[in-house]
C-alpha positions in Angstrom: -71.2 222.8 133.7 -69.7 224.5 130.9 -65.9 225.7 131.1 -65.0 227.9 133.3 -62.1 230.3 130.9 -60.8 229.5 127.9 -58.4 232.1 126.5 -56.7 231.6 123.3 -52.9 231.5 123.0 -51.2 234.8 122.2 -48.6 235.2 119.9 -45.5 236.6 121.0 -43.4 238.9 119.2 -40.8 239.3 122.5 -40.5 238.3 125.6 -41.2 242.0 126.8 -44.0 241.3 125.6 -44.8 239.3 128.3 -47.2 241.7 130.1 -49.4 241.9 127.1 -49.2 238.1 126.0 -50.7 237.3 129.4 -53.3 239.9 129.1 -54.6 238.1 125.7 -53.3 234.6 126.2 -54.4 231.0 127.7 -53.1 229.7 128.9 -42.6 224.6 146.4 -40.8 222.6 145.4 -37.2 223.7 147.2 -35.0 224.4 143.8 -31.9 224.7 146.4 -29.6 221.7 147.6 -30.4 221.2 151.0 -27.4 221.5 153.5 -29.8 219.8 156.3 -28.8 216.4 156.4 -25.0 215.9 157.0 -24.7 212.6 158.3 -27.7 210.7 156.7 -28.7 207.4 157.9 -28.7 203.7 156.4 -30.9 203.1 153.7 -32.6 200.6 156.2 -33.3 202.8 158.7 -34.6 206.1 156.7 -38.4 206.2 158.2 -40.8 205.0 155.1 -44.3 205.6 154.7 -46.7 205.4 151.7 -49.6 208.1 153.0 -50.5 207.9 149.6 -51.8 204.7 149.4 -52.7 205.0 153.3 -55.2 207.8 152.2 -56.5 207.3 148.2 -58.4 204.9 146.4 -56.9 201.8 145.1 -57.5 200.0 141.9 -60.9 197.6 142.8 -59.2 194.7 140.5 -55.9 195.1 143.4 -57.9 196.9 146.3 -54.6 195.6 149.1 -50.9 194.9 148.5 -51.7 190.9 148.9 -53.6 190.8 145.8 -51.5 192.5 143.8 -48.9 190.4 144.6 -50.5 187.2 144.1 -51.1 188.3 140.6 -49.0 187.4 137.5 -47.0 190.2 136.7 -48.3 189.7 133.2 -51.9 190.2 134.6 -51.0 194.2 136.2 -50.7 194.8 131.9 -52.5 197.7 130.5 -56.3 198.5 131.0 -58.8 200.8 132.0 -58.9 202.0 135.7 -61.8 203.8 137.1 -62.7 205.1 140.6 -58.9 204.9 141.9 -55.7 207.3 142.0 -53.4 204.3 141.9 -52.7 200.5 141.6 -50.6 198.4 143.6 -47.4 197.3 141.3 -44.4 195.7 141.8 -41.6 196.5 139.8 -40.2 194.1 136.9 -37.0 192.1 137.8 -33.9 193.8 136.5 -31.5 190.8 135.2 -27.7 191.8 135.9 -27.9 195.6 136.8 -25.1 198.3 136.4 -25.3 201.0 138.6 -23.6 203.9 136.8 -24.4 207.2 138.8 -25.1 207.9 141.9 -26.3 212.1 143.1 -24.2 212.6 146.2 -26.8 215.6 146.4 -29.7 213.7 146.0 -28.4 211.2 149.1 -27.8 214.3 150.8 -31.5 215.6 150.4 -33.0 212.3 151.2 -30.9 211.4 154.0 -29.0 208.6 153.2 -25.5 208.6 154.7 -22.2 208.3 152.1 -21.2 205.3 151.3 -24.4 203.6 151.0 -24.8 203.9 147.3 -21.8 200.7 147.2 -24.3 198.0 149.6 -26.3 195.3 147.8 -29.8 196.6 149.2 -29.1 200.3 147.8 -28.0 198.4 144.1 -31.1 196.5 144.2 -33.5 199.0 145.6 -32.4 201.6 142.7 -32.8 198.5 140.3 -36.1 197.5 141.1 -34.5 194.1 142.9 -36.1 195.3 146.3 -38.8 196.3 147.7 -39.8 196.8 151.3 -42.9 194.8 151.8 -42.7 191.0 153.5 -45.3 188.6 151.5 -45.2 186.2 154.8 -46.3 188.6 157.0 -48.7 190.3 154.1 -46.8 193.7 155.5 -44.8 196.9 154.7 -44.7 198.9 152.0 -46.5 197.9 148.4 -44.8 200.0 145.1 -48.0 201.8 143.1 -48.5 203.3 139.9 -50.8 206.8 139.8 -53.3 206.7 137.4 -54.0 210.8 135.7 -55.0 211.8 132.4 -54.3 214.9 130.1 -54.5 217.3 127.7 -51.6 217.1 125.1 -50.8 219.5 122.8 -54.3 221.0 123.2 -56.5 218.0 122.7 -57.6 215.5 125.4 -55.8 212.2 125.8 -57.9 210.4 128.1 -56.3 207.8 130.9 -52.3 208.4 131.0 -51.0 207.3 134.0 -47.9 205.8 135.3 -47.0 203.7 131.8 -43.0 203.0 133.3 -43.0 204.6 136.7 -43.4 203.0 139.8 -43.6 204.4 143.6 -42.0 202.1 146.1 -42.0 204.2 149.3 -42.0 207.8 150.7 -39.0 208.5 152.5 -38.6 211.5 155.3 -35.2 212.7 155.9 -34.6 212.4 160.0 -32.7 215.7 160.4 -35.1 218.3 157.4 -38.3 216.0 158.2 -38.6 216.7 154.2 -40.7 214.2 153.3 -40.1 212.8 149.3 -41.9 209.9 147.3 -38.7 207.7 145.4 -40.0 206.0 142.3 -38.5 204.6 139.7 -38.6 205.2 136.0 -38.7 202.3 133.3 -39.3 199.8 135.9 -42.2 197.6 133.8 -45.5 197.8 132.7 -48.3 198.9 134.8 -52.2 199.2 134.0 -51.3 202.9 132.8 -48.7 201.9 130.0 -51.1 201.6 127.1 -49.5 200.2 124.2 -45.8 200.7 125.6 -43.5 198.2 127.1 -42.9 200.3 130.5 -39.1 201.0 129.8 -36.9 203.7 129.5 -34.0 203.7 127.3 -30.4 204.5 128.6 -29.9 207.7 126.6 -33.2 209.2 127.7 -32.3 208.4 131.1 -29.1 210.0 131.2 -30.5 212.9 130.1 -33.1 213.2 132.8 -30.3 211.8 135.5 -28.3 214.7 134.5 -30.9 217.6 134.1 -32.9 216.9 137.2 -29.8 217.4 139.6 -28.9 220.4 137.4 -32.2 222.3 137.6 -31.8 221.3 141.4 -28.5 223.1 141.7 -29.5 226.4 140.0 -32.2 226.6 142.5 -34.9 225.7 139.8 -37.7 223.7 141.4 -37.9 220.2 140.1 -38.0 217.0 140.7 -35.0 215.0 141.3 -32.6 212.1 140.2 -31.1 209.5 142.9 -29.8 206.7 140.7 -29.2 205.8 137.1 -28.5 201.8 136.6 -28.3 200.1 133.0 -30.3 197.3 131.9 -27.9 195.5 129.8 -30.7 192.3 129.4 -33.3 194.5 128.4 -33.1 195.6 124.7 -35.8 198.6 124.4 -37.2 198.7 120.7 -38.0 202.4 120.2 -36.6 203.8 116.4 -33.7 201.1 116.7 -32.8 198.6 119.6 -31.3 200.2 122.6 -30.1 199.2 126.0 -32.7 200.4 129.1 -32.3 201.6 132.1 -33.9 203.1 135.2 -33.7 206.1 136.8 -34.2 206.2 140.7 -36.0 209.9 140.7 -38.1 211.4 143.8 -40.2 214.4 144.6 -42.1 216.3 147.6 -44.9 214.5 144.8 -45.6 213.1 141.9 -49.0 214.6 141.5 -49.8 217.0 138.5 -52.8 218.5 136.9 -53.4 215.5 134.6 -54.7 213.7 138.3 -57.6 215.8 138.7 -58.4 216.1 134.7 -58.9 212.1 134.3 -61.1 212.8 137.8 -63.6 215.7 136.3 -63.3 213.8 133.1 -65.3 211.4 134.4 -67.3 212.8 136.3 -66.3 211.8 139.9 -66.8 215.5 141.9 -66.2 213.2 145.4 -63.3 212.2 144.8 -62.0 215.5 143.6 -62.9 216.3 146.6 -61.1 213.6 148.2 -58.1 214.4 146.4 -58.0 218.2 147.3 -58.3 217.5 151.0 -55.4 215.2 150.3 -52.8 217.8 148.1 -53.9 220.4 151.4 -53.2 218.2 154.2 -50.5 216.2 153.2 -48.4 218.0 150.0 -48.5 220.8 151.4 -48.3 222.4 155.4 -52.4 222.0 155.8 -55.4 224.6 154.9 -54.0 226.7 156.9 -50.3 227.5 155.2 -52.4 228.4 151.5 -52.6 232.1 151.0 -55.0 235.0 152.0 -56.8 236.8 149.9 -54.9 239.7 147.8 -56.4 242.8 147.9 -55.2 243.8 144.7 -53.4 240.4 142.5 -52.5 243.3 139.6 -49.8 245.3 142.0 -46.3 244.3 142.7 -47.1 245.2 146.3 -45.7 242.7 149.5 -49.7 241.9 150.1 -49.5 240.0 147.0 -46.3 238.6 146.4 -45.7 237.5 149.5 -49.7 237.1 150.9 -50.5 236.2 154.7 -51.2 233.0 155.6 -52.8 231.1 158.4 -56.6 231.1 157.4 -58.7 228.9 159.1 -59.9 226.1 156.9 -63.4 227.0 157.2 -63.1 231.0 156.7 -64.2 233.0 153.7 -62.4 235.8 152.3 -63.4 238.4 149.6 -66.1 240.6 148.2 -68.6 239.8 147.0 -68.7 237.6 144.2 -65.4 236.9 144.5 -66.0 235.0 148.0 -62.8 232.6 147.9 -63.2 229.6 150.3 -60.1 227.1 151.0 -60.4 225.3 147.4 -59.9 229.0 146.3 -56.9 229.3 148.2 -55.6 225.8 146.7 -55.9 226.6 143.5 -54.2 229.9 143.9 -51.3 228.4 146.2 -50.7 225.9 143.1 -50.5 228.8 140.4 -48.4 230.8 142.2 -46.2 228.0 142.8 -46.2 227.1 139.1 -45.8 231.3 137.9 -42.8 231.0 140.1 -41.2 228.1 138.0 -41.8 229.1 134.7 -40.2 232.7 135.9 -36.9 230.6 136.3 -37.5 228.8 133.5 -37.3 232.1 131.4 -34.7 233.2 133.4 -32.2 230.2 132.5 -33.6 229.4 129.1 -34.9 225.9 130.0 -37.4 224.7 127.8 -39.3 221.7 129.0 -40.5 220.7 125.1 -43.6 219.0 126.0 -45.9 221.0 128.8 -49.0 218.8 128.5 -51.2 218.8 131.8 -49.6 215.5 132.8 -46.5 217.3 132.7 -47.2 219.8 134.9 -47.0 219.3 138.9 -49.6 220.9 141.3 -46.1 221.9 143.2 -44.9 224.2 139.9 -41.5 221.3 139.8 -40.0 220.6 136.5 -41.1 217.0 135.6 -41.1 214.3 132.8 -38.2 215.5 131.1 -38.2 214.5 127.2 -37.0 216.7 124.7 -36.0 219.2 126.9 -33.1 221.7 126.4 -31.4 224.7 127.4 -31.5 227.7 124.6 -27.9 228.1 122.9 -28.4 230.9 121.0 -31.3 233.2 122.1 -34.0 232.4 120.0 -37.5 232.7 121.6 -39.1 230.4 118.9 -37.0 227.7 119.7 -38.4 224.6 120.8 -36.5 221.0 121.4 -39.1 218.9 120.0 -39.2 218.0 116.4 -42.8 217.2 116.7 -44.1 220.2 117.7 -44.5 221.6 114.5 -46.7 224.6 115.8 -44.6 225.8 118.0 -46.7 225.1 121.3 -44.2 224.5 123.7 -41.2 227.0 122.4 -39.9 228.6 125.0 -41.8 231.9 123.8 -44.9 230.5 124.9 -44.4 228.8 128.1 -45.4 230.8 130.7 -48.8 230.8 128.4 -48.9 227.3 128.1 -48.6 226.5 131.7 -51.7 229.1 132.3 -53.5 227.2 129.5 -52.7 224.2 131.9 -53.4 226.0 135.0 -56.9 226.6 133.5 -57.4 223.3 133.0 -56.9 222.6 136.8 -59.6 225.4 137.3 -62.1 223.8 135.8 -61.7 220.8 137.2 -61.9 222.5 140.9 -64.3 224.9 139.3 -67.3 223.5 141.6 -65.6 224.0 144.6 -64.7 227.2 143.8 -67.7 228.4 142.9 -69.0 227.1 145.9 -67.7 229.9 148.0 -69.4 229.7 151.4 -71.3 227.1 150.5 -69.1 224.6 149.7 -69.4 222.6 152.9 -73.4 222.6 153.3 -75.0 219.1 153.3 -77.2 219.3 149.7 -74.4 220.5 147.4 -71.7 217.8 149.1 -74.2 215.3 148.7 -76.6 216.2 146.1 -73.7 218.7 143.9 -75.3 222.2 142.3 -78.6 222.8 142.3 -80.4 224.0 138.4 -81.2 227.5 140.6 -77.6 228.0 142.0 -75.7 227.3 138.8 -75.9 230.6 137.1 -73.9 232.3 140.7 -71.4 229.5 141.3 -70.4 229.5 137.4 -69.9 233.5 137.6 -68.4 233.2 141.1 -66.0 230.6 139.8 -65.1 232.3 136.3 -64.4 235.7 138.4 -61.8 233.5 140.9 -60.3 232.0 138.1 -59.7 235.0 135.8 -58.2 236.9 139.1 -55.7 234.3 139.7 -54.6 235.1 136.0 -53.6 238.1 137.3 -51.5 237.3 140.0 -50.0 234.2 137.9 -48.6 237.4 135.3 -47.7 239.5 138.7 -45.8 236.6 140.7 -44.6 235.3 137.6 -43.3 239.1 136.3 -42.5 240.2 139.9 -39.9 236.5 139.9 -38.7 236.7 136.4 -37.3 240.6 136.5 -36.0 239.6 140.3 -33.5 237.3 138.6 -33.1 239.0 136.0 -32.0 242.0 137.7 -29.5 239.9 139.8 -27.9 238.1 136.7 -27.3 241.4 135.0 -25.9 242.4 138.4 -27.7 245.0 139.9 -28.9 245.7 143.5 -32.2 247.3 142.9 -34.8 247.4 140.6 -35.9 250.4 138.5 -39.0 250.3 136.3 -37.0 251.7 133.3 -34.4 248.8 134.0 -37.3 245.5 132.0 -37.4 248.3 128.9 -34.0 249.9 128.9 -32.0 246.3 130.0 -33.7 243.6 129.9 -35.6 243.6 127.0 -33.0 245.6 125.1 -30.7 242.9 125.8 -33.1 240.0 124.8 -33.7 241.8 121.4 -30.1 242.7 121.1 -29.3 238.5 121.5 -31.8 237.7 119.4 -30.5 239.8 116.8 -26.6 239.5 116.6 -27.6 235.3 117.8 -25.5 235.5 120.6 -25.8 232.6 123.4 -28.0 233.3 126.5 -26.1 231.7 129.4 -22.6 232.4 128.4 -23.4 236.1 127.6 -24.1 236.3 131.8 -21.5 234.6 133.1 -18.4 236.7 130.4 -20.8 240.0 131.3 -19.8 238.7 135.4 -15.7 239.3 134.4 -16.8 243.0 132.9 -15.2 245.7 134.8 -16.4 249.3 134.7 -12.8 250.2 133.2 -13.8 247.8 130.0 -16.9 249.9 129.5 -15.6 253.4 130.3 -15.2 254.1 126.3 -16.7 253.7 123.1 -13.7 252.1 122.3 -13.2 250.4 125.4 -17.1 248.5 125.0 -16.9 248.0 121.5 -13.4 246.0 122.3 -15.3 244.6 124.8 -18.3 243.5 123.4 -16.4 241.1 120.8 -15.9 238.6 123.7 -19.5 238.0 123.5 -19.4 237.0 120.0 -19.1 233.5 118.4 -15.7 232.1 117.8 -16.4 232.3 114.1 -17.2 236.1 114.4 -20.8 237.8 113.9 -23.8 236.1 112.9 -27.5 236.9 112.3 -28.6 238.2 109.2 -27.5 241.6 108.2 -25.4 241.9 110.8 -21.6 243.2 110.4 -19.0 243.2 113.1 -19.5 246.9 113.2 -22.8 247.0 113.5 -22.4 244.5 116.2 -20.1 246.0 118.3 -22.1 249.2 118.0 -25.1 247.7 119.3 -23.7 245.7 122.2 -21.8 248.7 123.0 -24.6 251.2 123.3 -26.1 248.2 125.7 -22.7 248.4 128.0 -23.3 251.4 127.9 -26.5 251.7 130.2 -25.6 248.8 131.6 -22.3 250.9 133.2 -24.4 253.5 134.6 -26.7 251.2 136.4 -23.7 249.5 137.8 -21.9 252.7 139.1 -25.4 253.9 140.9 -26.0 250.2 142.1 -22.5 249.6 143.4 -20.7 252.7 143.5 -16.6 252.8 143.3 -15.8 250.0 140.8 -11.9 249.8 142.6 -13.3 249.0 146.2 -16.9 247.2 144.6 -15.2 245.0 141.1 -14.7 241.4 143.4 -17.8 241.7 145.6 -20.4 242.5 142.2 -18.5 239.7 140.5 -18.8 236.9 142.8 -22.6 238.2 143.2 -23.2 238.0 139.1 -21.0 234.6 139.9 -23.5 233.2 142.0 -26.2 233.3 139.9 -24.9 233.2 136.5 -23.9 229.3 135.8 -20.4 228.3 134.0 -21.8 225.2 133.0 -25.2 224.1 131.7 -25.9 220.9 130.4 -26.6 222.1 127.0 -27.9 219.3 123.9 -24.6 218.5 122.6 -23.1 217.8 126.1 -25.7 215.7 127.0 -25.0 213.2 123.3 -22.0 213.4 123.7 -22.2 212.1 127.4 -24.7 209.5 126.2 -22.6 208.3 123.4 -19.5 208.3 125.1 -21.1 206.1 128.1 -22.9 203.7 125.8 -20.8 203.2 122.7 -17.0 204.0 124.2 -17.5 202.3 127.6 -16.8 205.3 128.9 -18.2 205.7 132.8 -16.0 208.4 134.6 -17.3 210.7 131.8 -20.9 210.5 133.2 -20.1 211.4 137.0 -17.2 214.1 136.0 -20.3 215.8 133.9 -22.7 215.1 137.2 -20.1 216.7 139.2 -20.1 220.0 136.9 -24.0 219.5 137.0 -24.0 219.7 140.8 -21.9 222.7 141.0 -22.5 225.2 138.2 -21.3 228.4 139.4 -17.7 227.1 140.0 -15.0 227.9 138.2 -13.2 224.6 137.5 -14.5 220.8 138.6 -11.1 219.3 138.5 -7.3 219.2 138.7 -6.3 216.7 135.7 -4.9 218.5 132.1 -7.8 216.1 130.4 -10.7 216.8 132.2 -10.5 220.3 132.3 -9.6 220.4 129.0 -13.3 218.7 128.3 -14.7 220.7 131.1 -12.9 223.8 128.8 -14.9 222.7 125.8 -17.8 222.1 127.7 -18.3 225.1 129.1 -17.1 227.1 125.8 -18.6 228.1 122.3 -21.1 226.1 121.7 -19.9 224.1 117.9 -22.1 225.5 115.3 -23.8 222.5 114.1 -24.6 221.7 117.4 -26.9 224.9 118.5 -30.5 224.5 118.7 -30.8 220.6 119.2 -34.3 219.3 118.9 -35.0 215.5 119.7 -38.5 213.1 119.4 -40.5 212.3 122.6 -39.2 208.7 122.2 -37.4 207.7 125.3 
């Protein structure tokens, strides 16, 4: 069957520009800490499964756990894998392991009582030193690698897979029931590592230790960091020699797009089949928790951001043509999901840096974090990663990207979509698409597809002004406020290169007194302003002030209708803007800085101090000592000028 949509990227010439770049471009995870779990439980008694492996295809060369283990760890080496979702793998043996950070968050989450993270089996769990299957008994739990594929930077890559990750249980916290899958990263070669060496490299991993509890904490779905322990006996050769390390990470799952590409790629429409069934039952709540149809996926109307639920797994919804069976309702569930990501992507100027299909999760979490960054000064261009020369993945073109992705992910469910009522009759499960039915399920499936385009751009516009408006500080929305506000303020930021995160948080102090005057807001708008004064080109102080002034301006009069008497409302609208607007981000420069500190100084307080920060953004101060708040001070100040807009390489 020919593709289903293929829309070429738009060009973006601002981000309120968004409405149209969707209408001419291609293309739950929890975000918040959980407060479930108080007590937690020993690491030997948190209930472990491996569903997973319980309910998909092995690899035939290690169909059980037994044979895998038999095998010469030099023998589960790079290779080919067809038929199979996975391969049993043990991890590599980690020779004198330093555990160096520990997420009290992430032990909170999972379940795991305080205090654990100091026993022997914890250490050697998050080293890869343990693992919770008996070889005399031929029982328990057997670590696996997941075999996907993906489309990188446009262009096919073929089998990807698990090259340094490896599962080794999934774990359900006793008092959420929230089930997660822990895996390790840079724990060895598997059969998916290609021409790697299946390790990670100690400042790589820091950097995805610290980001994944941070995205976590501003209520950005993603998945999460447990552990980071050094490999001081493994030297990683990647530009120069470095020391490895592994990263203990876990997720509601680990599954993305790239798993059903590498199926449709080769041609296997069972066990796409088989693998749907699988995301519906046991990802997410069953067939029954995916959402109804939406009369009308272009309104901002509560039937469409927030659709009913509870259709019957066999029920058919739609007119004609549009007839969306449960596969439908997948595919819609796992866009939505995504558009509701990226939104908070925008939002808090993450850029992921390399948004392949591999690197995008059917449950819209942040994942494989590699030249990532926050955005210092607002530039919509910007991307972290030096390689991509086109601009891809800038953070412009993300919420385009992922629906490039998200296309992707409709073609390869594209039979079953087009399906519609037919999808469970006997000849096309077990004989596919007949030559007459072809021309209807193609059209059926290209008219499904393009409509969820539509609600992706109205979830994902309906999230992205809902944050917006509350990080500005308002209490309701206006349809003037994207124009007038929002996208004002972007072009404003752009202009004068002012820094996106800090601008929110300084706007939080702002009282309605500081913006009662011309001369009051252009007094005021210098605090938003570089330490070495105005920048951008052609712009004077002056002219600066001006413009941010005129901006304060509006923005006071949207404050006084939203919150009334500033004397009586100042404190409450503060602590709201507070709440959502982040102190600290861990921005490029912190994170090297962090990285060299910990692996050329010695330095290991310096690493949970900025964890701590991570964990708690929206405070106002982490600690009580003269030093580290005087580091938490610069850390949460002006950015250094040399320092803004990082990019890095994909080596890690």
């Amino acid at each position: 069957m020919r593709n289903f949509i293929n829309r070429p990227l738009a060009s973006y010439t601002r981000l309120r520009q968004m409405r149209a770049q969707f209408s001419n471009g291609a293309g739950n995870g929890n975000g918040k800490i959980n407060g479930g779990a108080t007590q937690g439980v020993p690491l030997a008694d948190l209930p472990k499964t491996n569903v997973f492996t319980s309910s998909l295809p092995a690899d035939a060369q290690f169909p059980t756990p037994s044979e895998s283990f038999k095998a010469k760890r030099a023998d589960l080496g790079p290779r080919m894998v067809k038929g199979a979702l996975y391969t049993y793998v043990r991890p590599e043996e980690t020779i004198e392991p330093e555990l160096l950070g520990v997420s009290s968050a992430a032990m909170k989450d999972i379940g795991i009582r305080s205090g654990e993270e100091t026993s022997e089996e914890f250490k050697d769990l998050v080293a890869g030193n343990k693992m919770y299957w008996n070889s005399d008994k031929e029982e328990g739990i057997y670590p696996w690698a997941q075999c996907y594929g993906g489309w990188q930077f446009g262009s096919w890559a073929g089998q990807l897979g698990d090259g340094r990750a490896i599962s080794l249980f999934e774990s359900t916290n006793p008092s959420t029931h929230q089930r997660y899958e822990i895996q390790l990263k840079g724990a060895g070669k598997t059969p998916y590592s290609r021409f790697a060496d299946g390790k990670a490299v100690l400042r790589s991993s820091i950097r995805e230790f610290v980001v994944s509890e941070s995205l976590n904490a501003l209520h950005i779905p993603t998945t999460r960091a447990l552990a980071l322990t050094l490999a001081p006996q493994a030297k990683v050769r990647r530009e120069t020699l470095e020391p490895g390390a592994i990263v203990a990470r876990f997720a509601q799952s680990w599954l993305r797009i790239g798993t059903f590409d590498i199926i449709r790629a080769r041609g296997d429409r069972n066990l796409i089949r088989t693998l749907s069934e699988y995301v519906a039952l046991h990802v997410f709540s069953g067939w029954e928790s995916l959402p109804s149809h939406v009369p009308d996926a272009s309104a901002t109307i509560p039937s469409t951001i927030e659709p009913a639920s509870s259709v019957p797994s066999v029920a058919v919804e739609g007119p004609q043509g549009l007839e969306e069976n449960r596969y439908a309702r997948l595919y819609r569930h796992i866009v939505r999901m995504n558009a509701l990501t990226v939104a908070k992507w925008q939002a808090y100027a993450f850029t992921n840096g390399v948004l392949n299909t591999d690197n995008t999760s059917i449950m819209g979490l942040s994942l494989d974090f590699g030249p990532f960054a926050f955005l210092d000064n607002f530039d919509p261009n910007y991307t972290p990663n030096h390689d991509d020369h086109m601009l891809r993945y800038s953070y412009r073109n993300q919420p385009s990207i992922i629906w490039w992705n998200l296309i992707r992910l409709g073609e390869s469910l594209g039979e079953l979509i087009g399906a519609g009522p037919g999808v469970d009759e006997d000849e096309f499960v077990n004989k596919g698409v007949s030559e007459v039915w072809a021309p209807e399920l193609i059209k059926r499936a290209e008219s499904i597809i393009e409509r969820t385009g539509e609600e992706y751009k109205t979830v994902f516009l309906n999230e992205y002004k809902r944050l917006m408006t509350a990080r500005l500080g308002l209490r309701t929305q206006k349809e003037s406020d994207f124009e007038t506000l929002i996208s004002e303020l972007l072009d404003t930021m752009e202009a004068l290169e002012l820094d996106f995160n800090h601008f929110f948080r300084r706007l939080s102090s702002v009282g309605l007194a500081e913006t009662a005057s011309e001369e009051t807001r252009k007094e005021t708008a210098k605090r938003f302003f570089h330490k070495e004064g105005v920048t951008g080109l052609g712009n004077s102080e002056e002219s600066a002030k001006e413009r941010v002034a005129k901006w304060l301006e509006r923005w006071r009069v949207r404050i006084h209708e939203d919150w009334g008497d500033e004397d009586r409302a100042r404190d409450a609208r503060e602590k709201a803007m507070k709440a959502v607007n982040p102190k600290f981000i861990p921005r490029s420069w912190i994170l090297d800085e962090v990285i060299q500190r910990v692996q050329h100084k010695n330095d290991r307080a310096i690493l949970d101090r900025v964890m701590n920060m991570a964990l708690r953004p929206f405070e106002d101060s982490w600690s009580h000592s003269d030093e580290d708040q005087a580091d938490e001070e610069r850390f949460c100040g002006d950015v250094p000028r040399q320092a803004r807009g990082m990019m890095c390489s994909c080596s890690s």
